[in-house]
C-alpha positions in Angstrom: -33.5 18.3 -6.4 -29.7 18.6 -7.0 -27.3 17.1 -4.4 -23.4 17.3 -4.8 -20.8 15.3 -3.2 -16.9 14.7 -3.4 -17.2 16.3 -7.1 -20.1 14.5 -8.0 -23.4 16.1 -8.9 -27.3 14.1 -9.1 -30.3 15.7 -10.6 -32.9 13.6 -9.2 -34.2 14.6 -12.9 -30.9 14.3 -15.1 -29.0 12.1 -13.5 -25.4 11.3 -12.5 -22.9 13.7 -12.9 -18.9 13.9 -13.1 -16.4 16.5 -14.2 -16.5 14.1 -17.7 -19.8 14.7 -17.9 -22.9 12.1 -17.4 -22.4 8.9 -15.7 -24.8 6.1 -16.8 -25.9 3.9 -14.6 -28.9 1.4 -14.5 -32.3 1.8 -13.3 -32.2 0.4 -9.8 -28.3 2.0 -9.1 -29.9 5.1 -9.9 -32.6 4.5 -7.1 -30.5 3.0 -4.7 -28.2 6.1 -4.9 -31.2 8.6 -4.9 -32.1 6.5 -1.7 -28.7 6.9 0.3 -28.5 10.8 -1.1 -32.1 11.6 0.4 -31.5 10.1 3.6 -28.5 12.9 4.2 -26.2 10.3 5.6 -28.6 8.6 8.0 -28.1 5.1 7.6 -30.2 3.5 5.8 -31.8 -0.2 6.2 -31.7 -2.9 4.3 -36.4 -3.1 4.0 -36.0 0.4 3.2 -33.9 -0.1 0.4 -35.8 -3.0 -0.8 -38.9 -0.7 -0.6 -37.7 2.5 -2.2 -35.0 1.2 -4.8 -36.8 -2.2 -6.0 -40.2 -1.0 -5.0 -40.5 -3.7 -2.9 -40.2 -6.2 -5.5 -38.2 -9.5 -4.3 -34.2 -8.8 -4.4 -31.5 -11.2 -2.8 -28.4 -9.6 -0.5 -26.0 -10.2 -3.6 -28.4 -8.3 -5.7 -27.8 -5.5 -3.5 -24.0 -6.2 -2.9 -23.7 -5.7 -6.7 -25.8 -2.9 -7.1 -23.3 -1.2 -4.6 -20.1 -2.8 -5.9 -21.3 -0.8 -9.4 -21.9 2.6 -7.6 -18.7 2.5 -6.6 -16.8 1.6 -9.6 -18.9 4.3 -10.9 -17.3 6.9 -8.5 -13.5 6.8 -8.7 -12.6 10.0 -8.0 -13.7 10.0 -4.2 -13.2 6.5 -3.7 -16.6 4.5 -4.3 -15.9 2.6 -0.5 -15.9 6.1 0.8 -19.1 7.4 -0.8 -21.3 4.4 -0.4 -20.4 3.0 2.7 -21.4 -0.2 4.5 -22.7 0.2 8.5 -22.1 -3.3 9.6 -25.3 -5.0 10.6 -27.8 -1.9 10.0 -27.6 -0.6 6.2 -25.5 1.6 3.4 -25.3 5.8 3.7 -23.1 8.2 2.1 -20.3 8.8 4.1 -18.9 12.2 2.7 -20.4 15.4 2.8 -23.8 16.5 0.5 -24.8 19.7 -0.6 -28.4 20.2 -1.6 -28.6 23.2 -3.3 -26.6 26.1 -2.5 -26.6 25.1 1.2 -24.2 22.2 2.8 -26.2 19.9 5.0 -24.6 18.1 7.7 -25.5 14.3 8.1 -27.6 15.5 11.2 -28.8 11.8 11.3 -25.8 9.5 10.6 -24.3 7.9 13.6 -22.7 10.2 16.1 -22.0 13.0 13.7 -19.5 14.5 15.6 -17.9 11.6 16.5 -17.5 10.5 12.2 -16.0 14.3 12.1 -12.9 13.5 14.5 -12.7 10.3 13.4 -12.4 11.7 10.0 -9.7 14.0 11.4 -7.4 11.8 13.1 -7.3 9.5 10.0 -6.6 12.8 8.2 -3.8 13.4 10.7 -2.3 9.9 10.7 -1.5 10.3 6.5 -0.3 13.3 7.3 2.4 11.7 9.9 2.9 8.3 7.7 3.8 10.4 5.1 7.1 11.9 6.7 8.6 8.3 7.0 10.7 9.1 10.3 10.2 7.0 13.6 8.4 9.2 15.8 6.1 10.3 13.3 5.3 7.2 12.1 4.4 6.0 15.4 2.2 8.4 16.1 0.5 8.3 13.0 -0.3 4.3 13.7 -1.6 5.6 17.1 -3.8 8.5 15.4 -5.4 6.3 12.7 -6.5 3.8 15.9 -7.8 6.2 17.7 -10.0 6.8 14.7 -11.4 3.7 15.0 -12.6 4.0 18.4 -14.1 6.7 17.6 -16.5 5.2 14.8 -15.5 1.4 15.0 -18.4 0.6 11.8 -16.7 3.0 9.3 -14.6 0.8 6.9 -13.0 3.8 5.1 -11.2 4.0 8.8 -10.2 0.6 9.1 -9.0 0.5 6.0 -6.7 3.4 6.5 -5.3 1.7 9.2 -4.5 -1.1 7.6 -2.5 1.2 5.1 -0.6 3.0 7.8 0.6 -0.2 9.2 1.9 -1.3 5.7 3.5 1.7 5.2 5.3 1.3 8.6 6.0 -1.9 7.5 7.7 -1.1 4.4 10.5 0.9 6.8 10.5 -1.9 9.0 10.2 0.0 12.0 9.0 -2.3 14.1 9.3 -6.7 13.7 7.7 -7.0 10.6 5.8 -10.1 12.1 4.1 -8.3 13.9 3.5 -5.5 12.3 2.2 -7.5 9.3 -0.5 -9.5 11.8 -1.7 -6.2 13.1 -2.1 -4.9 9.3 -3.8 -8.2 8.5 -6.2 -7.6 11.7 -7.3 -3.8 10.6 -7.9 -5.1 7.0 -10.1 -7.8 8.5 -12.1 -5.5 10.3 -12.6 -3.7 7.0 -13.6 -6.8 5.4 -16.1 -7.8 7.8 -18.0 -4.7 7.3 -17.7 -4.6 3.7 -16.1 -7.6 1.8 -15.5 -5.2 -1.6 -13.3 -2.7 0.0 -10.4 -3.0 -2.0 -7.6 -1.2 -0.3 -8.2 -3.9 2.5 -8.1 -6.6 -0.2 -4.9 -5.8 -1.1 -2.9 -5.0 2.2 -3.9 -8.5 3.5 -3.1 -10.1 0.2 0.4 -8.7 0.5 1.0 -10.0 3.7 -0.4 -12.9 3.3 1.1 -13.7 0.3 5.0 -11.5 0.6 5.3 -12.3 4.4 3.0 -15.1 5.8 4.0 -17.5 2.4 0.2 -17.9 1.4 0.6 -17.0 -2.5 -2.6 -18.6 -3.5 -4.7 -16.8 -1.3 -2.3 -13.4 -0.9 -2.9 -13.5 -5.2 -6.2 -13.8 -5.1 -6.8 -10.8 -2.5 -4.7 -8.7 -4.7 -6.7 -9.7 -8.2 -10.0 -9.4 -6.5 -8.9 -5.5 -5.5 -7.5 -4.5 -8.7 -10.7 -5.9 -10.2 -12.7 -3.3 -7.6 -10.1 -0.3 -8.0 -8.2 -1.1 -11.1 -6.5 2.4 -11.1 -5.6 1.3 -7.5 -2.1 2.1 -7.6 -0.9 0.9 -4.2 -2.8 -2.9 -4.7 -0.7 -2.5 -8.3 2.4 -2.1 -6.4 1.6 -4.7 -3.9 0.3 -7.3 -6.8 3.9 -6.8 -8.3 5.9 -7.6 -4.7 3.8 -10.8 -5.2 4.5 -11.6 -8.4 7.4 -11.5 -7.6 7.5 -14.1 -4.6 6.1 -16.4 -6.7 8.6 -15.9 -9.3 7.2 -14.6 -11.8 9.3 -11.5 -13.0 8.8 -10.0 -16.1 4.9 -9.6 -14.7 6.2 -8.1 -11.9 7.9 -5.8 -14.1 4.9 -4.8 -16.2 2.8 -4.1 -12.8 5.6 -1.8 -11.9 5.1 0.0 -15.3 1.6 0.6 -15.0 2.0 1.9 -11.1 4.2 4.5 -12.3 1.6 5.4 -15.1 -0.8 5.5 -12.2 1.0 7.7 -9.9 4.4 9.2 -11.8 4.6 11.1 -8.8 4.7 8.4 -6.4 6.8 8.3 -3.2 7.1 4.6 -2.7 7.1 3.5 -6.3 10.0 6.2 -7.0 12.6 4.0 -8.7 10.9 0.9 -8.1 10.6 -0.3 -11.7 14.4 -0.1 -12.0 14.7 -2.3 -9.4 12.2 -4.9 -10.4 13.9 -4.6 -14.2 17.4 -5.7 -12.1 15.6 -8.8 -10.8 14.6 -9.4 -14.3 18.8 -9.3 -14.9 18.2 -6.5 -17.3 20.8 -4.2 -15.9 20.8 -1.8 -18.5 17.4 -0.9 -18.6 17.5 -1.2 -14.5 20.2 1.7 -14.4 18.1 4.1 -17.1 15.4 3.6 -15.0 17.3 4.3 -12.1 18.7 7.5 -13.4 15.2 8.8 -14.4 14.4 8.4 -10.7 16.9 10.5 -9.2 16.7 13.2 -12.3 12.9 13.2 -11.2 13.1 13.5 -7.6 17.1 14.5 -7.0 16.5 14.3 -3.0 14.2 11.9 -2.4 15.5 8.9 -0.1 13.7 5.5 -2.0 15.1 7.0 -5.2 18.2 7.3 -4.4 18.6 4.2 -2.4 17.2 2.2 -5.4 19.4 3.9 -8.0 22.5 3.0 -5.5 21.7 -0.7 -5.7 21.4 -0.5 -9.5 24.3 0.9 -9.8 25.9 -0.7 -7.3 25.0 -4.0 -9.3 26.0 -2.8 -12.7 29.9 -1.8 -11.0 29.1 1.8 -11.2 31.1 2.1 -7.3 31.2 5.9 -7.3 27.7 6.5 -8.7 26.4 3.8 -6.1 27.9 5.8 -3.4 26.9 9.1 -3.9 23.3 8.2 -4.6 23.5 6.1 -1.3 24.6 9.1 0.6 22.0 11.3 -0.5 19.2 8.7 0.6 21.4 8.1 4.3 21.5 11.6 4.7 17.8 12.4 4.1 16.8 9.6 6.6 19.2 9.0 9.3 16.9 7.9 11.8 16.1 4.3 9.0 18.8 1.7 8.9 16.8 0.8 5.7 18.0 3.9 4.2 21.7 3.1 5.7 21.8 -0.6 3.9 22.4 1.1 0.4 25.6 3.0 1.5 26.9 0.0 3.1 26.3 -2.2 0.3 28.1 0.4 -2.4 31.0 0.9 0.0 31.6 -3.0 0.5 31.4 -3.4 -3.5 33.5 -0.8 -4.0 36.5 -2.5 -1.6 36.1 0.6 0.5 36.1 -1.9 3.9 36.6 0.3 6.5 33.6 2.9 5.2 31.2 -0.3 4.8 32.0 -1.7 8.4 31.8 1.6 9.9 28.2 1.7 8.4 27.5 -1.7 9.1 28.7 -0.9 12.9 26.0 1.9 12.7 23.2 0.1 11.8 23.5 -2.4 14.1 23.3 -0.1 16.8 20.0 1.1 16.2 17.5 -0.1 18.3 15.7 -0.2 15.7 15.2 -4.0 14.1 18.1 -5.2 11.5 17.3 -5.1 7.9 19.1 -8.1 7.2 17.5 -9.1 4.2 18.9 -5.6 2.5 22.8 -6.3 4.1 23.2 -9.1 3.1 25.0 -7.9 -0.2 27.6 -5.6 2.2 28.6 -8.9 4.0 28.7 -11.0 1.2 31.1 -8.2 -0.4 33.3 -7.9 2.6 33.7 -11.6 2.1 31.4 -12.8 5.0 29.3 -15.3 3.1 28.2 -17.2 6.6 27.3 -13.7 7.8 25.8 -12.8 4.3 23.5 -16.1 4.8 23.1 -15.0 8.6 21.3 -12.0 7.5 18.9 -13.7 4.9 17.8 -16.3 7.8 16.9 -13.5 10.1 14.6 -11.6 7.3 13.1 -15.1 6.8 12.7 -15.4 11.3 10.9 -12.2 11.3 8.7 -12.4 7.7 10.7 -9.6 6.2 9.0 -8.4 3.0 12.6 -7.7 1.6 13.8 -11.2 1.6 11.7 -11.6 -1.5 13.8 -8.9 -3.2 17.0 -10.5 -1.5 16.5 -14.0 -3.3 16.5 -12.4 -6.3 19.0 -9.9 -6.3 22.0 -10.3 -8.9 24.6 -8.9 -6.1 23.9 -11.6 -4.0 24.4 -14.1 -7.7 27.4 -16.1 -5.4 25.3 -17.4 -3.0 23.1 -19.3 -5.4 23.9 -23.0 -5.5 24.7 -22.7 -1.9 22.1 -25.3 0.2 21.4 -22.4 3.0 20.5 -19.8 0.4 18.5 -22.5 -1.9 16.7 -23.4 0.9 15.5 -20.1 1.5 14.3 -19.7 -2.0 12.5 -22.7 -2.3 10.7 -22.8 0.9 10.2 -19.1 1.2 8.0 -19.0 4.3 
């Protein structure tokens, strides 16, 4: 019998199969898979397993964890944690769709397969939404990736994506990050408790934990622990370095950059990102050629552009600051994230009346204050109480951008100050 599955193909007389060719795997892996493929996404128990895969031989629940933890490693390409998923409290099943033969057979016996198929949906939907980075839509994606939850509360692939979502809404700070980063530590949680290797909930609780909440030890180890389950995990990669980071060490930082954007060249979120960890390393110069790359690579992309404007912006480069900050403003006018870049290049460049004028503008958002990311702006226009002001906020609310702040060479005056050292020593 053949069966195929998120580009995967297993000859119950050949094998594994990927588009690379033949996957080895050991004896009872092969069994246990053959086990969850047969049973056409029904859920299936943990005596069963015992009594098909082992043959009923004596076998401990960590024999079993690792027999699933190297499944998945073995199936990158559709995410192991999505292919061989945990049922909390019942068993494992394959939670994709299986072809047997020519035909495509429905998990008629799974869990309310109709419900797993608009959950499936709305989690589909709520990347969609995240993905446009504007208020409304990013709202409503939050909303859409909950309500897949509901709808089939055991599935840790659906926890898991909302934890995601909610770090991604987090990263525009479009709501207190406080909270924001509890209710992305509570989805990841529920991932966890229904399957303790799931990596992408490793790491968006480590990143909180460790960037926001001021637990490094145990934010680090969340983060190593799912880079060793998903190495080519690039989002954990990107988290990881935003924790280096916060615990000061840099030039890490900066080689976990490298190898996100040799992960995903393409990335949204990493677009630029290396330059700016390269500034925090005070290597200006190979900050602003990074910098460059990133807008040459994606001319009209907001995160690019607002990174290149705070190299430049750093390296004295006024009018090359400004226009890059523009672009990303302009793109996303609804984010006073996207606004701080302007207002910082515009203050640098003595241009007082432009930077208040933004400054005046973000403020009146109702959406919260990126302090952390004005600070520079004040500190330029010669507000140094201000420029501290804004640094004790984003420390008040857990802002994951302080840690960028306390490094930042614009904001180089303020160290030796006892407000601003206190901030970097005691973190959160």
């Amino acid at each position: 019998m053949i069966y195929r599955f998120a580009g995967y193909s297993f000859d119950t007389d050949r094998g594994l199969e990927g588009s690379a060719g033949r996957i080895s795997l050991r004896r009872t892996d092969l069994a246990l898979l053959r086990t969850l493929l047969e049973a056409d996404g029904r859920t299936v128990a943990k005596d069963e397993i015992v009594t098909t895969a082992w043959q009923g031989r004596a076998v401990t629940d960590d024999s079993i964890s690792q027999a699933v933890l190297r499944l998945r490693r073995a199936l990158p390409c559709g995410r192991g944690g999505q292919i061989v998923q945990r049922v909390h409290g019942t068993g494992l099943r394959i939670g994709v769709p299986l072809e047997s033969g020519d035909v495509i057979r429905k998990r008629e016996n799974s869990p309310a397969p109709s419900v797993n198929a608009a959950a499936s949906a709305h989690l589909s939907s709520a990347r969609e939404l995240s993905g446009r980075r504007n208020p409304a839509d990013s709202k409503a994606a939050v909303q859409a990736a909950q309500r897949a939850t509901q709808l089939d509360p055991e599935n840790v692939e659906l926890w898991g994506g909302l934890a995601e979502i909610l770090a991604y809404r987090l990263a525009l700070e479009l709501d207190s990050p406080a909270a924001t980063g509890n209710a992305a530590v509570a989805a990841a949680q529920e991932a966890l408790d229904r399957d303790v290797n799931f990596a992408p909930a490793l790491a968006v609780r480590g990143w909180v934990v460790s960037v926001m909440q001021g637990d490094l030890r145990r934010g680090l180890e969340d983060l190593e622990r799912s880079i060793a389950l998903e190495g080519s995990y690039w989002t954990a990669r990107l988290q990881y370095a935003w924790a280096l980071l916060t615990a000061g060490r840099t030039a890490e930082a900066v080689a976990e950059m490298r190898l996100v954007d040799s992960l995903n060249p393409w990335g949204v979120w990493n677009a630029g990102m290396l330059g700016l960890y390269l500034m925090f390393d005070e290597r200006l110069d190979e900050a602003l050629v990074e910098g460059r790359h990133a807008i040459r690579q994606f001319p009209h992309l907001d995160t690019a552009n607002l990174r290149h404007s705070v190299i430049a912006s750093a390296n004295g480069i006024h009018e090359e600051a400004i226009a890059s900050a523009r672009v990303a403003a302009e793109r996303s006018p609804e984010l006073p994230l996207m606004q701080t870049g302007l207002a910082s290049a515009l203050a640098r460049a003595g241009r007082r009346e432009e930077a208040f004028a933004v400054l005046q503008r973000i403020e009146e958002s109702t959406l919260p204050l990126p302090g952390a990311l004005l600070a520079s702006a004040w500190l330029a226009l010669g507000a140094r109480d201000r420029a501290i002001e804004m640094l004790q906020i984003a420390r008040e609310v857990q802002s994951p951008y302080l840690q960028f702040a306390l490094v930042d060479p614009r904001l180089q005056e303020l160290r030796g100050d006892p407000a601003f050292e206190c901030l970097r020593h005691l973190r959160y």
